[in-house]
N, C-alpha and C positions, 0 to 999 in steps of 0.2 A: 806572147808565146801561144803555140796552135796547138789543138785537143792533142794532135797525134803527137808533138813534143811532151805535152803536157803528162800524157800518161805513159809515155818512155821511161820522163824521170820518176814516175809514180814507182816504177815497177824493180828499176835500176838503184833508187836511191835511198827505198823503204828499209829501214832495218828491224825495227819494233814490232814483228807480228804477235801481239797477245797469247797467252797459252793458251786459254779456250781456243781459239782458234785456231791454232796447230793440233789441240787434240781433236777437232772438228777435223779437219785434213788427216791425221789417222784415222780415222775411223773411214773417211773415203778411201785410204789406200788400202787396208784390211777386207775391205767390202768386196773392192776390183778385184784384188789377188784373188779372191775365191772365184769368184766370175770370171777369171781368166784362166785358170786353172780348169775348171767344169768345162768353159766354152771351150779350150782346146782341144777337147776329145770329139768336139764336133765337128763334120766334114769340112765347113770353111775353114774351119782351125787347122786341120790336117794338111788341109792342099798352101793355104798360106805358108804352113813351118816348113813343108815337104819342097816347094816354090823356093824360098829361100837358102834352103840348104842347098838346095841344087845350084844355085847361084853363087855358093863359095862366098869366098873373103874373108875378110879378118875377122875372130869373136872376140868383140871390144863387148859383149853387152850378154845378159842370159835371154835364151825363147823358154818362157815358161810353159814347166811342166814336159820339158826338151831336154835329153842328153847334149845339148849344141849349144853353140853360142853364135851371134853374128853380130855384122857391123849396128852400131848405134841405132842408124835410121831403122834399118831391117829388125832388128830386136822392137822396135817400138811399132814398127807395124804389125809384126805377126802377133806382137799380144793387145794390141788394141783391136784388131779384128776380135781376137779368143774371148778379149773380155768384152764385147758387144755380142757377142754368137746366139748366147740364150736371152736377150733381153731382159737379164735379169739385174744390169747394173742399176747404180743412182741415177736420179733428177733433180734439175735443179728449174724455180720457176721462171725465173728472169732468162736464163741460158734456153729456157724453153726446147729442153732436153737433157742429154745427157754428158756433165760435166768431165767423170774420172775417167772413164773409157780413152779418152784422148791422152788426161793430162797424165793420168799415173802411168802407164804404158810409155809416156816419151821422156818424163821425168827420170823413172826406174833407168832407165835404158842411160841416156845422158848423164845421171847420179852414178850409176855403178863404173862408167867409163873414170868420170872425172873424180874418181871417191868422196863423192859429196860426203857431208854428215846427214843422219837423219835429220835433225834438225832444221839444214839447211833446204832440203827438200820438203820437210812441211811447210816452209814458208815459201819458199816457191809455188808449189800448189796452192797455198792461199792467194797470194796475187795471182797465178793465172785464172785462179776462178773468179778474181777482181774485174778480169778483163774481160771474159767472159761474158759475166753476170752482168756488166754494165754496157758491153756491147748488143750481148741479147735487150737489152732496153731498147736502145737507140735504134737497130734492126725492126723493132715492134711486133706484131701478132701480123701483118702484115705481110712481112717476108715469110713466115711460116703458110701461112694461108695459100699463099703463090704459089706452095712446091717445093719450098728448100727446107732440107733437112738441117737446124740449126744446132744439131750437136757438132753437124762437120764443120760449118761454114761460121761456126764463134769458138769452136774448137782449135781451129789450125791459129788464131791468134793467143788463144791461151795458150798453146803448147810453147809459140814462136817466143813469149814473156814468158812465161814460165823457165823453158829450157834456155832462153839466152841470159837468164841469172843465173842458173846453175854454170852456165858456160864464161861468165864473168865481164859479156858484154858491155860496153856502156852507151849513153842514152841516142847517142848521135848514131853507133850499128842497129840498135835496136829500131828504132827508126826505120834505119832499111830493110830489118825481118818483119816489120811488119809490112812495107811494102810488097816484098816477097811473100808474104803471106796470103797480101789481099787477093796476089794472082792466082792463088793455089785453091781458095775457098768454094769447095762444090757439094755435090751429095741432093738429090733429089728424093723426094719422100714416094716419087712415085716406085722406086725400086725397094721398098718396103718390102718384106714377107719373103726374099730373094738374100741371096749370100752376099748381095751388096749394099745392102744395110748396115753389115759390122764392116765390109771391106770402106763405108766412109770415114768410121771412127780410126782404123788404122793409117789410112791415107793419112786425115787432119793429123796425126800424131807425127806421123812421119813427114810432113809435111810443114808443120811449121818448126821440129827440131833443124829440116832441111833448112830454110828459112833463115834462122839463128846461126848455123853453124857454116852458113857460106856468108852471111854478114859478117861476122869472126874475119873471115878470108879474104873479106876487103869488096867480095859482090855488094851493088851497088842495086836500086832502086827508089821510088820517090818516098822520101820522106815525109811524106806532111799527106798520108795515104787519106786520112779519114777525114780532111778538111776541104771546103770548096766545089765546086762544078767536078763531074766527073769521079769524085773519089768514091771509095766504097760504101760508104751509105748512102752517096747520092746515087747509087748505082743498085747497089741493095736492098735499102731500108724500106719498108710499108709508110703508109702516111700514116700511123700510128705510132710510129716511133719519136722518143723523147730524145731533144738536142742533145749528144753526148757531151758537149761542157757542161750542162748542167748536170748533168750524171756524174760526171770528174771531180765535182764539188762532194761527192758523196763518196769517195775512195776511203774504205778503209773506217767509213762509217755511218752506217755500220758495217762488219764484213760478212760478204756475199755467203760464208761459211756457217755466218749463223743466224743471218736473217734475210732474206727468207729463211736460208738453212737448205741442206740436204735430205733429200727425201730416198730412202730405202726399202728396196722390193722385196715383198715376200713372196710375189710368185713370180717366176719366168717365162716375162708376157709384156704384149707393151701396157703402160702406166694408165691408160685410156679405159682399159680392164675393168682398174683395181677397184674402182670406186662399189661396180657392179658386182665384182668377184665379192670383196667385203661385204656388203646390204646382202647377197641373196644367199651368204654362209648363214649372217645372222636370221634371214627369216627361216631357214633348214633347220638350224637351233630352236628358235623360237618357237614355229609351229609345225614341228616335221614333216615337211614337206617330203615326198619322196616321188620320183621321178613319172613312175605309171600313172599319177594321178594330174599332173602338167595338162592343161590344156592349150594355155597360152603363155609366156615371155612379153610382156614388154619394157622396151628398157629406155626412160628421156633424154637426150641430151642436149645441152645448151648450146650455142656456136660453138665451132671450136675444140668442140671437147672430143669428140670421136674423127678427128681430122685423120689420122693414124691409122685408125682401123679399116682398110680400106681391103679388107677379104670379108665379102658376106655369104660366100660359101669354099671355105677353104679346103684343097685337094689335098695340101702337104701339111706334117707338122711346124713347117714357118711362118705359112700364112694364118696358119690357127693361131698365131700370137697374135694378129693383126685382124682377130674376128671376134666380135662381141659375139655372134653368132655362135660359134664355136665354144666360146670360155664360159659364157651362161649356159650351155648344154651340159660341158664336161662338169660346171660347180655342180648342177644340181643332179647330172648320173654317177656323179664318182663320188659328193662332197667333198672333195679337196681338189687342189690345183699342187700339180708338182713337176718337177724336171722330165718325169717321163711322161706328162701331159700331152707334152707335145712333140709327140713320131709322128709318123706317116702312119702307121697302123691305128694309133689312137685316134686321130681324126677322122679314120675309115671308117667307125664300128659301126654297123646298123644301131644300133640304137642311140647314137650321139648325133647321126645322121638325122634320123625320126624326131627327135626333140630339139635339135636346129632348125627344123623345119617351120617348128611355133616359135620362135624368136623373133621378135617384131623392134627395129630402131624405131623411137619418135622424134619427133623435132618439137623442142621448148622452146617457143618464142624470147627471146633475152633482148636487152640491146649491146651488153657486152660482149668478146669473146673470151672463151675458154680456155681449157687443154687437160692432158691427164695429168698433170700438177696442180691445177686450180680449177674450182667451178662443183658441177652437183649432178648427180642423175635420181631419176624419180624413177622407183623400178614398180610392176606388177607381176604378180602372180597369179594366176586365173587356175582353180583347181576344180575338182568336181566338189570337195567340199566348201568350195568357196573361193574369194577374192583375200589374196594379201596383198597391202603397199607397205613400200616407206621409201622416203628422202632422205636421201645419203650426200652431205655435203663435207664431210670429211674424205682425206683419202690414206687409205693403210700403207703404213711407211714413212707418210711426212710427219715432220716435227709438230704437226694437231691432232696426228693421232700413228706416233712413233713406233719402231719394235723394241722390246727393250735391250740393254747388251747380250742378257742371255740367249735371249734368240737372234739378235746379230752374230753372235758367237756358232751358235747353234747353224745359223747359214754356211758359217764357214767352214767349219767342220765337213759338214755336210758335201760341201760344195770342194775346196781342195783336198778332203778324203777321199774321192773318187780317181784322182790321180796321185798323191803320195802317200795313200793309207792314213791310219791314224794318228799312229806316230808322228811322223813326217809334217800332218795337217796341223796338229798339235804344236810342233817346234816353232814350225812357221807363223803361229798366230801369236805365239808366246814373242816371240824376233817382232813381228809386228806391232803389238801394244805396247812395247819399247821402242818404237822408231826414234823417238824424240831422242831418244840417249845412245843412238848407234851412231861409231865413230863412222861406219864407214857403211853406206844401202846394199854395198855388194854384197853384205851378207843376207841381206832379204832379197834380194834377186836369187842367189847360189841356193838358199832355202827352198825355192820356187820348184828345184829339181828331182823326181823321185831317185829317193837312197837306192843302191842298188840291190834288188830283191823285192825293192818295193813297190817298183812298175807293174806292169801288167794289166792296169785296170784302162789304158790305152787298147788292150787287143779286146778287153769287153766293152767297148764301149758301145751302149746301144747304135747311138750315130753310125759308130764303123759299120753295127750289123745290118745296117736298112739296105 
């Protein structure tokens, strides 16, 4: 039997996902929903749902945060864009990115078509993060390093296993979505800080439900994609990457949901950040720092770790997610980081400008590589009263240094309160922490949508006013 049979029938023939780890798979889907809800009021969000509508077709599926509905694939695009938009979703370290953006988006969409159970769909999301998480192995630090964005390009095979159990595939179609998958696999990091950062996460969504759902149809493709000369890791993977049979030996144990585990943002920024944003709140804390007295920034980073950040003087509030530069100016003139962090006007301020200017990257010799899920930054602070450091090898969010549920809770609020008010935000988290016991997701998609009366926070949306 060959890896790519082998984890066919992984995916096809699993029944037993553990409860930890469905409730691990809620707490990803609750997280997106918020994330996808906030990102839709951003421009890429806007033009994607607005794109679609205009495209017509049948509404098999909900666009969150949308009076509309559209076909399956379309529904799983426009909200995996909405929920990549602010970079505020999960990580995962193996995936070496970002896991739900793809998977809940194509799930949701395919689940509320075919009335999955909640149930059934947290276990889906666990094995697509199975496949994922053990593909981002195999791939290596390697493929990252090159250029490729490995949320899309390990993404579009999670979605292709994920949605083709929802779709009731078996081992021999699945086979061919993953075929069709391998061809669809792209997204380049060099469009980073650009609307097509989230437009990869919704592609991969949309692209391996595609995938799935024309293998169903009898579309055909090579089977045995990930085996041999030529197939996709021979084609993609870094020489760092570990044999995926021996990775197959490891399905399901432990599961990729909870070990590594998922890792959750508190700011809306990429993950490369946070390590930095974390250390330099705490030295603000510790020794009140305050801004006029800054003389210098510097900030270390290991291989790998600030691969992402690839704006060292960012114009707009996109590429300021993508600026160490940027996010160490705003922690120490605002002390907090938050969704209005990052406009175009915030980025502009003279005075964020001014203290960007002292912000210094370094280079820490390692022999490892890193990323902003793993690894450590050594910060300074050079003040007129003096020098502060500290080493920061934790990162805020991952399961070594967690948020608790209240303030996961508290994100969502926050975050799907901005388009269905409180209420609304409310019902929907309540419908969420119960996925496990819904007979039917469509009711957490239909949730997704503001009550009528309750809109409106779509015409204020900053986004819209830039």
């Amino acid at each position: 039997m060959n890896v790519t049979e082998r984890l066919a029938e992984f995916v096809i023939d699993t029944r037993d996902v553990p409860a930890p780890v469905r409730e691990a798979s809620r707490d990803a889907v609750i997280d997106t929903l918020a994330c996808g809800l906030a990102g839709s009021l951003e421009d890429c969000g806007e033009i994607a749902a607005r794109f679609v509508r205009e495209c017509g077709g049948e509404a098999q599926a909900t666009v969150w945060g949308h009076g509309f509905g559209a076909s399956v694939l379309d529904a799983a695009f426009v909200n995996g864009i909405a929920s990549h938009a602010l970079d505020f979703d999960d990580t995962q370290p193996n995936v070496r990115g970002h896991p739900s953006t793809t998977l809940v988006p194509a799930l949701l969409a395919v689940g509320e078509r075919v009335h999955a159970s909640g149930a059934d769909l947290l276990s889906a999301y666990a094995i697509g993060l199975e496949v994922g998480g053990k593909l981002g192995r195999a791939l290596g630090d390697g493929h990252y390093m090159r250029g490729w964005h490995a949320t899309a390009t390990t993404g579009v095979f999670a979605c292709a296993a994920a949605g083709g159990r929802l779709l009731g595939l078996s081992a021999g179609e699945l086979r061919n979505a993953l075929g069709l998958a391998a061809s669809q696999a792209a997204g380049l990091l060099r469009n980073f800080g650009t609307m097509t950062k989230p437009f990869h996460a919704g592609h991969a969504a949309r692209s391996g439900l595609l995938a799935a759902m024309l293998s169903k149809h009898g579309f055909t493709a090579d089977t045995s994609i990930f085996d041999g000369d030529r197939s996709f890791l021979a084609t993609y993977a870094g020489e760092d990457g570990k044999p995926l049979g021996e990775l197959l030996e490891r399905l399901g144990n432990p599961w990729e949901a909870l070990a590594p585990g998922i890792g959750y943002k508190r700011w809306p920024c990429c993950y490369c950040n946070h390590r930095s944003i974390g250390g330099l709140l705490g030295m603000i804390d510790e020794h009140g720092i305050k801004a006029d007295e800054v003389e210098s920034i510097e900030i270390g980073f290991p291989p790998g770790s600030d691969t992402a950040l690839i704006s060292g003087d960012p114009q707009t509030g996109l590429q300021g997610k993508f600026s160490i530069e940027y996010v160490a100016a705003a922690t120490v003139l605002d002390r907090r980081i938050g969704l209005e962090t990052f406009t175009d006007v915030m980025v502009k301020r003279p005075q964020v400008r001014a203290l960007l200017a002292k912000v210094k990257r370094l280079r820490i010799p390692d022999s490892k590589i890193y990323s902003g899920t793993t690894g450590y930054n050594d910060i300074r602070v050079q003040t007129s009263r003096g020098a502060f450091t500290r080493h920061i090898d934790k990162t805020p969010g991952s399961p070594a240094w967690p948020m608790s549920p209240a303030e996961r809770d508290e994100k969502f609020l926050d975050c799907a309160g901005r388009v269905l008010g409180d209420k609304g935000a409310r019902t929907l988290l309540d419908l969420a922490h119960g996925c496990d016991s819904l007979a039917d997701v469509g009711a957490l998609a239909r949730a997704s949508v503001p009550a009528s009366g309750a809109a409106g926070a779509r015409a204020a949306s900053p986004a819209l006013a830039r």
